[in-house]
LUMBA-528031 format. One record per atom (N, C-alpha, C, O): residue in three letters; x negated, y, z; atom name. Coordinates in Angstrom, 2 decimals. Each point is the difference from the previous one (the first is absolute). Example, Ala and Ser with C-alpha at 12.3 -4.5 7.8 and 13.67 -1.06 7.14 Angstrom:
BEGIN
+-----+---------+---------+---------+----+
|  aa |      xx |      yy |      zz | at |
+-----+---------+---------+---------+----+
| Ala |  -13.19 |   -5.69 |    7.80 |  N |
| Ala |    0.89 |    1.19 |    0.00 | CA |
| Ala |   -0.90 |    1.20 |    0.00 |  C |
| Ala |   -1.04 |   -0.02 |    0.66 |  O |
| Ser |    1.39 |    1.07 |   -1.38 |  N |
| Ser |   -0.82 |    1.19 |    0.06 | CA |
| Ser |    0.77 |    1.09 |    0.73 |  C |
| Ser |   -0.51 |    1.11 |    0.17 |  O |
+-----+---------+---------+---------+----+
//
This chain:
BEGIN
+-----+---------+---------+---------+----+
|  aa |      xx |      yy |      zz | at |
+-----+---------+---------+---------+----+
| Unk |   -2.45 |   -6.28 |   -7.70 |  N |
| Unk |    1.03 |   -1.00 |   -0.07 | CA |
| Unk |    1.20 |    0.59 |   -0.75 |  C |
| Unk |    0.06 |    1.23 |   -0.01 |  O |
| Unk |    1.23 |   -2.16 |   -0.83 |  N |
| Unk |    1.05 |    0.16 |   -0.32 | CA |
| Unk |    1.00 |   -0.63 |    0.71 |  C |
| Unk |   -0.04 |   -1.23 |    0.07 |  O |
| Unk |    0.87 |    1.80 |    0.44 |  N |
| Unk |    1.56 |   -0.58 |    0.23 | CA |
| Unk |    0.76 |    0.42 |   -0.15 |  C |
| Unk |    0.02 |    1.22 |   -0.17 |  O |
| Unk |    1.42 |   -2.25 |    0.13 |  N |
| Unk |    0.81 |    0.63 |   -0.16 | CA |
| Unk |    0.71 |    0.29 |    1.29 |  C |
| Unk |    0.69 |   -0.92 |    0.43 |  O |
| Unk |   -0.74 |    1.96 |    0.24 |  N |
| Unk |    0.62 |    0.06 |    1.50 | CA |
| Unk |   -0.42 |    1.36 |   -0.27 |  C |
| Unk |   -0.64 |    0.38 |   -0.99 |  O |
| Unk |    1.17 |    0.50 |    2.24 |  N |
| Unk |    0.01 |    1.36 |    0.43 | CA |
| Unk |   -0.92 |    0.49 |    0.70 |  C |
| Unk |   -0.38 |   -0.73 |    0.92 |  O |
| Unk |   -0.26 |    1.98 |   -1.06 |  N |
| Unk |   -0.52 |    0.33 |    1.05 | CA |
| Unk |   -0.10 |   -0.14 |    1.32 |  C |
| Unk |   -1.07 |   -0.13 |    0.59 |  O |
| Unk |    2.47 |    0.13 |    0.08 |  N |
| Unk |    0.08 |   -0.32 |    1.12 | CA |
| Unk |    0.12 |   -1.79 |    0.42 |  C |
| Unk |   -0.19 |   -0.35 |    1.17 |  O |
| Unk |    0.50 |   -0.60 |   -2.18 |  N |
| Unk |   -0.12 |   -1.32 |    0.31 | CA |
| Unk |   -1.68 |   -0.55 |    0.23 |  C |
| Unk |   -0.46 |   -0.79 |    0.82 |  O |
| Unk |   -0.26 |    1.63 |   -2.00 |  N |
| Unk |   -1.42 |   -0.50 |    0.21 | CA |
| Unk |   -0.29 |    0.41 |    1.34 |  C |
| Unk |    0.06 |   -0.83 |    0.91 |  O |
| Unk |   -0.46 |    2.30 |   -0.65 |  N |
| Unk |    0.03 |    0.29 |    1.39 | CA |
| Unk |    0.66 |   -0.93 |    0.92 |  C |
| Unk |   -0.73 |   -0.91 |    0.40 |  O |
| Unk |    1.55 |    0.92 |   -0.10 |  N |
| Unk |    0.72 |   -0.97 |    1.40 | CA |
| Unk |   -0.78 |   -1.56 |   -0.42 |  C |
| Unk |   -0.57 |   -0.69 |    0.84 |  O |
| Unk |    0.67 |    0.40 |   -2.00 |  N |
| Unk |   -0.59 |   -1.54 |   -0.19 | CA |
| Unk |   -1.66 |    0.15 |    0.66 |  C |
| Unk |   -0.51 |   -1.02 |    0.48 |  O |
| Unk |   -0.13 |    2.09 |   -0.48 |  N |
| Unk |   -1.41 |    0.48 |    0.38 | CA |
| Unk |    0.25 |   -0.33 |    1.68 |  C |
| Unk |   -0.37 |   -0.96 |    0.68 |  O |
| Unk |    1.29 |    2.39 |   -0.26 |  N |
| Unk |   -0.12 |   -0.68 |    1.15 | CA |
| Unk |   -0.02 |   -0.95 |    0.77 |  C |
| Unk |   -0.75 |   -0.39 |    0.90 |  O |
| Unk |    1.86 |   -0.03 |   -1.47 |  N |
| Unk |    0.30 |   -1.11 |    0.73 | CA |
| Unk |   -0.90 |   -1.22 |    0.61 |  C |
| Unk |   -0.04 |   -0.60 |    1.07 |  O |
| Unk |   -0.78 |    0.52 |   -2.50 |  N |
| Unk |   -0.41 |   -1.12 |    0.10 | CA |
| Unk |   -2.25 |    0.54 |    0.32 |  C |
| Unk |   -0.88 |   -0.55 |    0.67 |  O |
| Unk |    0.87 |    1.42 |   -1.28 |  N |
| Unk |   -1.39 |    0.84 |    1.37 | CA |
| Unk |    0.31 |    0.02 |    1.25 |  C |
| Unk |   -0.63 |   -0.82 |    0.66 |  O |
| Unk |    1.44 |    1.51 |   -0.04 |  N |
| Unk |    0.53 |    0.15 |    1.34 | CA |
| Unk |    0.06 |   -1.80 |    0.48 |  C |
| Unk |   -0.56 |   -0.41 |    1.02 |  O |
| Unk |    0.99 |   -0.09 |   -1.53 |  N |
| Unk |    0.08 |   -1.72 |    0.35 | CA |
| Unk |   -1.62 |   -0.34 |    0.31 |  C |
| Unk |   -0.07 |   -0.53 |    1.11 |  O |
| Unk |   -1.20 |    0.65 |   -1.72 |  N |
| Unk |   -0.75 |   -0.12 |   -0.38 | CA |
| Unk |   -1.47 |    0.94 |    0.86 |  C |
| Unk |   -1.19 |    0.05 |   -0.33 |  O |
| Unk |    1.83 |    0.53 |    1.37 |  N |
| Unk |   -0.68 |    1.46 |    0.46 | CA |
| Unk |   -0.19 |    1.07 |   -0.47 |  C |
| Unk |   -0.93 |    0.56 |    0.58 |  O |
| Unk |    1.36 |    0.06 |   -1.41 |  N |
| Unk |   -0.29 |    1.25 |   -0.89 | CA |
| Unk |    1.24 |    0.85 |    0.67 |  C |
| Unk |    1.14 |   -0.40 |    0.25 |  O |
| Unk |   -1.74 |    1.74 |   -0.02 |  N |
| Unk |    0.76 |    0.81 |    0.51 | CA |
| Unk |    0.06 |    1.26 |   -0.94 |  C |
| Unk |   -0.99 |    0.58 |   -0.45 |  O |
| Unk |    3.01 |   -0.08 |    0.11 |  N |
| Unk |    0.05 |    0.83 |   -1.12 | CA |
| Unk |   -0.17 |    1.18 |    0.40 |  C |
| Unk |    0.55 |    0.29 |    1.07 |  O |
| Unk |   -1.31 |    0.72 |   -1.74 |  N |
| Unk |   -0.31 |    1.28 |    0.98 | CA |
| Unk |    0.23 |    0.91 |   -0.90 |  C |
| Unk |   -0.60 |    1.08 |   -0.03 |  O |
| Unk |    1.67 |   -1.51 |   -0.96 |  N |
| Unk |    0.75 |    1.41 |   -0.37 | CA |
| Unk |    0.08 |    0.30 |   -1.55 |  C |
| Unk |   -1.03 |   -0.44 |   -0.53 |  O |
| Unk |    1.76 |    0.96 |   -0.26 |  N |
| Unk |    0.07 |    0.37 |   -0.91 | CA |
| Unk |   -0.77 |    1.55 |   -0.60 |  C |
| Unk |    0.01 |    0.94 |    0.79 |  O |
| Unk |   -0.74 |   -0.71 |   -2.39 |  N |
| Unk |   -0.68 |    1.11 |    0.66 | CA |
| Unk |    0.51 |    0.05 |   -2.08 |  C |
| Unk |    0.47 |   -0.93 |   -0.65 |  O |
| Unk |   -0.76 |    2.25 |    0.20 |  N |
| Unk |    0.06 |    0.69 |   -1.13 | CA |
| Unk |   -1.27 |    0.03 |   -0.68 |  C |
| Unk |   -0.96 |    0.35 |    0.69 |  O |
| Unk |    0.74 |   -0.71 |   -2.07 |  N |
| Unk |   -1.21 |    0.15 |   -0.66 | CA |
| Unk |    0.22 |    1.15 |   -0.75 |  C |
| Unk |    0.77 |   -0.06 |   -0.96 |  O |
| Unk |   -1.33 |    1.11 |    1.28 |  N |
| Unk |   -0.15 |    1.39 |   -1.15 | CA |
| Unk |   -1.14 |    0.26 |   -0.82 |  C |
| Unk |   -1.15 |   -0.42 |    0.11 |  O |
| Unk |    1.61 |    1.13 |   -0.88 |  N |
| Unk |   -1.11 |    0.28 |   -1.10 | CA |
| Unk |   -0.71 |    1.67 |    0.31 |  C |
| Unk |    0.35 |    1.14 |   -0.31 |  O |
| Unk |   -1.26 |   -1.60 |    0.90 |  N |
| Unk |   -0.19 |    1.75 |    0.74 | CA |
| Unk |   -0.38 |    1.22 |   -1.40 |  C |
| Unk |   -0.12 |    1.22 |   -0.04 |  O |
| Unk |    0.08 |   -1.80 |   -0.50 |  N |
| Unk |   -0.44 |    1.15 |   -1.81 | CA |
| Unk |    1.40 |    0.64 |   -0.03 |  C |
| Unk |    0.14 |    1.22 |   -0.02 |  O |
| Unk |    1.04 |   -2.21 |    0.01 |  N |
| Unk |    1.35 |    1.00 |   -0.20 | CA |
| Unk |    0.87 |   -0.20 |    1.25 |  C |
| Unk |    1.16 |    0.38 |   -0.18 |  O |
| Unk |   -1.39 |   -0.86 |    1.33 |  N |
| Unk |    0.84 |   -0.53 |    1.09 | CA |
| Unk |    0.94 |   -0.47 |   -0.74 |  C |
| Unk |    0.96 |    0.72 |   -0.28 |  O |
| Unk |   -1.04 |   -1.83 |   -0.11 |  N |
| Unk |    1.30 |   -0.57 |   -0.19 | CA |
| Unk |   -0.02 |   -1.31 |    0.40 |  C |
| Unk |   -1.18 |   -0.36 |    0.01 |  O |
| Unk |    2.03 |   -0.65 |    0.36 |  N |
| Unk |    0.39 |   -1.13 |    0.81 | CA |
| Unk |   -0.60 |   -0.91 |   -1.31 |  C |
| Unk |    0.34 |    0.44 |   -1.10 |  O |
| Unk |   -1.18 |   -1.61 |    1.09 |  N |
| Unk |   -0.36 |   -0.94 |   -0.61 | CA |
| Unk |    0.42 |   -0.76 |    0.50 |  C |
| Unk |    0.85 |   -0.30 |   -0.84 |  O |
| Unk |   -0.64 |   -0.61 |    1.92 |  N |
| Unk |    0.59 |   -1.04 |    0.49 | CA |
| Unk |    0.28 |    0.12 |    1.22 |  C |
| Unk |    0.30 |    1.03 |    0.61 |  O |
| Unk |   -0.42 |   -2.12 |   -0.23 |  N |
| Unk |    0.18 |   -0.74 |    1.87 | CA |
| Unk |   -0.10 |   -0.94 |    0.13 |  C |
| Unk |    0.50 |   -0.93 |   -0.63 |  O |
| Unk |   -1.64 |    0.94 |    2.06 |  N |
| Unk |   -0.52 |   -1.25 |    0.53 | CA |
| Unk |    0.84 |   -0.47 |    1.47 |  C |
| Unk |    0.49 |    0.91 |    0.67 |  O |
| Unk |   -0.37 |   -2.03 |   -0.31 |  N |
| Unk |    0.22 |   -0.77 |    0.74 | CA |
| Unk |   -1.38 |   -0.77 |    0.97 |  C |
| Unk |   -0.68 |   -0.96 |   -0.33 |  O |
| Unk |    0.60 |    1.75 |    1.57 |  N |
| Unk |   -1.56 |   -0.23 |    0.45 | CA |
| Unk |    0.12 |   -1.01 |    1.48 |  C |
| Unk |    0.82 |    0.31 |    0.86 |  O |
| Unk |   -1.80 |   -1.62 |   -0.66 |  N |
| Unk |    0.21 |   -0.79 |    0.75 | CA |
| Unk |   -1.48 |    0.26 |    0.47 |  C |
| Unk |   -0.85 |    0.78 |   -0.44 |  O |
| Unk |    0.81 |   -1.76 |    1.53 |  N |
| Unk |   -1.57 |    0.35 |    0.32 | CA |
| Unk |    0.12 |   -1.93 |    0.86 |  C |
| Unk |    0.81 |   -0.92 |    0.15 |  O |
| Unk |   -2.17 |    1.27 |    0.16 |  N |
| Unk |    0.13 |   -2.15 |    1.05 | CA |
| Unk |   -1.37 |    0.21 |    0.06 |  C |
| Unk |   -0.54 |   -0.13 |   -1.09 |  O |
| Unk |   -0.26 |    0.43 |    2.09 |  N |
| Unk |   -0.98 |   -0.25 |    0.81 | CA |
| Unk |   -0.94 |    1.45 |   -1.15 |  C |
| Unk |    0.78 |    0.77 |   -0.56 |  O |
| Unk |   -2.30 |   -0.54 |    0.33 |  N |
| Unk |   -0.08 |    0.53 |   -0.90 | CA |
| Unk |    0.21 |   -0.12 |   -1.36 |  C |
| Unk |   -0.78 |    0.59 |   -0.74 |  O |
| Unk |    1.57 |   -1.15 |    0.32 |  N |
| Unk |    0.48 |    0.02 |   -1.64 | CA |
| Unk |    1.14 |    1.31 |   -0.01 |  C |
| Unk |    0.40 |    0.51 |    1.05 |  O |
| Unk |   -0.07 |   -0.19 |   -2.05 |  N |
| Unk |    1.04 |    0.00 |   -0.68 | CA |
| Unk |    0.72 |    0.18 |   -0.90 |  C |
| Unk |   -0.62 |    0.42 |   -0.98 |  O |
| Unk |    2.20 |   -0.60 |    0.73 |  N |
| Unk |    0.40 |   -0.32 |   -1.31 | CA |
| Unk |    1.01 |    0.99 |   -0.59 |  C |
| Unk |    0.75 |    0.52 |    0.82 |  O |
| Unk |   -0.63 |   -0.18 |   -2.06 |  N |
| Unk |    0.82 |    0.80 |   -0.68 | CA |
| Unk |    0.98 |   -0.16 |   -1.26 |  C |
| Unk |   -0.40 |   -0.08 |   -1.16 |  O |
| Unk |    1.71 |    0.03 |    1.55 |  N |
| Unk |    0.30 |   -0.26 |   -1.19 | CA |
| Unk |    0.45 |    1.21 |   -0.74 |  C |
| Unk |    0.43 |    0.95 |    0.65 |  O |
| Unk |   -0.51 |   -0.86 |   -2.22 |  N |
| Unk |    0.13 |    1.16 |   -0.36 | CA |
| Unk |    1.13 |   -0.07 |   -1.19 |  C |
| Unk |    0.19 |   -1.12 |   -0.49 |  O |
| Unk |    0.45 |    2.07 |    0.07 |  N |
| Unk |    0.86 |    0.13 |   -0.98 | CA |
| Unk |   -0.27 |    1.00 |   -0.48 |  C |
| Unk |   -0.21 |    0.93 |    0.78 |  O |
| Unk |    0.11 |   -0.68 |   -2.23 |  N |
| Unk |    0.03 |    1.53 |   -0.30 | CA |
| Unk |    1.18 |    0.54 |   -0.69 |  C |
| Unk |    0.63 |   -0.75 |   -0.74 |  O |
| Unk |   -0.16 |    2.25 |    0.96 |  N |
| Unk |    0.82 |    0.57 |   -0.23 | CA |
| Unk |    0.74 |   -0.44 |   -1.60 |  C |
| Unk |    1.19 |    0.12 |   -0.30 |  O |
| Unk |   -2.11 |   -0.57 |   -0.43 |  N |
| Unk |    0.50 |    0.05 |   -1.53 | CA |
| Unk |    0.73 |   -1.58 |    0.04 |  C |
| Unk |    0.99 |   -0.37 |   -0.64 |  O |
| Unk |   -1.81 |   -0.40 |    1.58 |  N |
| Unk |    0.59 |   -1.51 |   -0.09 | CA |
| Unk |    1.34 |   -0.06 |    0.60 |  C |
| Unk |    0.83 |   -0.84 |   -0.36 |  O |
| Unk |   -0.65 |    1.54 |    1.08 |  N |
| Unk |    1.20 |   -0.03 |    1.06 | CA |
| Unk |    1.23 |    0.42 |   -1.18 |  C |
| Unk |    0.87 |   -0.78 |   -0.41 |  O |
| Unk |   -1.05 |    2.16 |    0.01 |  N |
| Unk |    0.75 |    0.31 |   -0.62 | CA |
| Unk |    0.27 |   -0.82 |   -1.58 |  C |
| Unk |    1.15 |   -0.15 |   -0.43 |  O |
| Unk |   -2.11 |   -0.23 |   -0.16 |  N |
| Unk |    0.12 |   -1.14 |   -1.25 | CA |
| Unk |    1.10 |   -1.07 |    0.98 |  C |
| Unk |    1.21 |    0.14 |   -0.13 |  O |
| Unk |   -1.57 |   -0.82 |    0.74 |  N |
| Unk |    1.08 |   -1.12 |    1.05 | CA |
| Unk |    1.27 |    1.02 |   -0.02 |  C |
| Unk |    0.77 |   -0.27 |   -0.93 |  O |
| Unk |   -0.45 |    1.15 |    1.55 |  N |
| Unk |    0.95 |    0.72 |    0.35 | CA |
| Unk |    1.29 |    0.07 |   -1.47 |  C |
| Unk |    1.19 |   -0.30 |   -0.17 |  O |
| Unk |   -2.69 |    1.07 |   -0.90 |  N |
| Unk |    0.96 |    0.40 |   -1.19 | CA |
| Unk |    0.74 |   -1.51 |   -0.94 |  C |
| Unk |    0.95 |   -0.01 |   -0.78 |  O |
| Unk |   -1.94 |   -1.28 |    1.34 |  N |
| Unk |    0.43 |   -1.14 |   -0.37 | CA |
| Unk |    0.90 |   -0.52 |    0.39 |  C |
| Unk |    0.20 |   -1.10 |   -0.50 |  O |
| Unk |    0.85 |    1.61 |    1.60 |  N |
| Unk |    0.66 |   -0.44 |    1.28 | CA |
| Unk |   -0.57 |   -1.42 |    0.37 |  C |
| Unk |    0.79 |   -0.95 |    0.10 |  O |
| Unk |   -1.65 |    0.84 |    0.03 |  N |
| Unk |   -0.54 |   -1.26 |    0.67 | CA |
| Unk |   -0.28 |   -1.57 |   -1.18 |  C |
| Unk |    0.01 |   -1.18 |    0.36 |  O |
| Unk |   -0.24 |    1.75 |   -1.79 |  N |
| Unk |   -0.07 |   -1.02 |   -0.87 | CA |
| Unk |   -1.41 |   -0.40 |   -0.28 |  C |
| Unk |   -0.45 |   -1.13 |   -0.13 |  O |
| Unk |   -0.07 |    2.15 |    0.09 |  N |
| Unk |   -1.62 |    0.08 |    0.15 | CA |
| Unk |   -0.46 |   -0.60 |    1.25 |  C |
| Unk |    0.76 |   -0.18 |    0.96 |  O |
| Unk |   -2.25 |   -0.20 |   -0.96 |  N |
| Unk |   -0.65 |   -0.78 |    1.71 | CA |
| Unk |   -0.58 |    1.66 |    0.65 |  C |
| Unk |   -0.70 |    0.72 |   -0.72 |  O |
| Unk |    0.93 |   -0.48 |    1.51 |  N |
| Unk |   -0.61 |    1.06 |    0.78 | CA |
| Unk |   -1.76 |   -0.56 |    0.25 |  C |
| Unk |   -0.37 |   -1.14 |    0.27 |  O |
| Unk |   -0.35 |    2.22 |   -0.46 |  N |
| Unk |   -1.24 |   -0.02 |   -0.21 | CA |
| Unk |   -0.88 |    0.24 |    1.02 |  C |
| Unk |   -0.13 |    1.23 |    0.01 |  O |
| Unk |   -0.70 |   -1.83 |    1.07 |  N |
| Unk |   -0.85 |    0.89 |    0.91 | CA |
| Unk |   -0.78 |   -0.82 |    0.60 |  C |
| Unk |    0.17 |   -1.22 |   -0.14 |  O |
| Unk |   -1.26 |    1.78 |    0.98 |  N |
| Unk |   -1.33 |   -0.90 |    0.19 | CA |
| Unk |    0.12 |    0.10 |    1.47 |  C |
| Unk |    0.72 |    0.70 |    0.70 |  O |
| Unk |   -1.94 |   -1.91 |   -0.31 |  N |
| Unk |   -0.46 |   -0.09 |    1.93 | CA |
| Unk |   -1.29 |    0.02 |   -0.50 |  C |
| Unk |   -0.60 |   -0.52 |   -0.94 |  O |
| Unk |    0.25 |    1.58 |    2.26 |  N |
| Unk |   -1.70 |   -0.55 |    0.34 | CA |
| Unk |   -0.24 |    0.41 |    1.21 |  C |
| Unk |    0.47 |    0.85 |    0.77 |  O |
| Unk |   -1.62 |   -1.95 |   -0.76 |  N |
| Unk |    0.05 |   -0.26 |    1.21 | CA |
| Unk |   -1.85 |    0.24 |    0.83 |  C |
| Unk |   -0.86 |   -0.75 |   -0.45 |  O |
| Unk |    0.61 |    1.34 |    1.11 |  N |
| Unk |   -1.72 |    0.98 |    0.19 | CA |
| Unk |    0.17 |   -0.27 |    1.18 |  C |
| Unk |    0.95 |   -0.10 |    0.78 |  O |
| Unk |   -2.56 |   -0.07 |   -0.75 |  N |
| Unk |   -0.11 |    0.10 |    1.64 | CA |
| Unk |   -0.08 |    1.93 |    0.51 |  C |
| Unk |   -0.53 |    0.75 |   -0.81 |  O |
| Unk |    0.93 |   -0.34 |    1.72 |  N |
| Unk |   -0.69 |    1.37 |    0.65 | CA |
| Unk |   -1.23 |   -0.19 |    0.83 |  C |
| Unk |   -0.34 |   -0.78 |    0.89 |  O |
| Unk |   -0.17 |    1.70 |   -1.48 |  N |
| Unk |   -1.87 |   -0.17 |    0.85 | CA |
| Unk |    0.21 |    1.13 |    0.85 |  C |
| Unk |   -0.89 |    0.36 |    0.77 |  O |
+-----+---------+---------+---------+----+
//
């Protein structure tokens, strides 16, 4: 997806409206690149019965938004799996 909103507006707009819905948020977590440890993104992780969902941003999108002060749409995906 593109928007124009913040990191933290998409997030809270996530919650808000999963949590409305039964989805419970179980935390924020770091995507690294284990070849050089370095931070690739961050996910936003929900879960609701066995599914669950992730939203992700990566480090380069955040900062493209950032260096745009917010003129650019901030860039990042959901998906959504069952756990077996």
């Amino acid at each position: 997806f593109k928007v124009y909103a913040s990191r933290d507006e998409i997030v809270n707009y996530y919650k808000k409206n999963l949590v409305d819905t039964g989805w419970k948020f179980t935390g924020k977590s770091e995507n690294i690149d284990h070849s050089n440890n370095r931070k690739i993104g961050e996910s936003f992780n929900f879960r609701k019965g066995k599914y669950r969902l992730g939203i992700y941003f990566s480090t380069r999108d955040l900062h493209n938004y950032e260096k745009s002060n917010g003129q650019d749409p901030l860039r990042y995906s959901v998906t959504i799996y069952p756990q077996t």
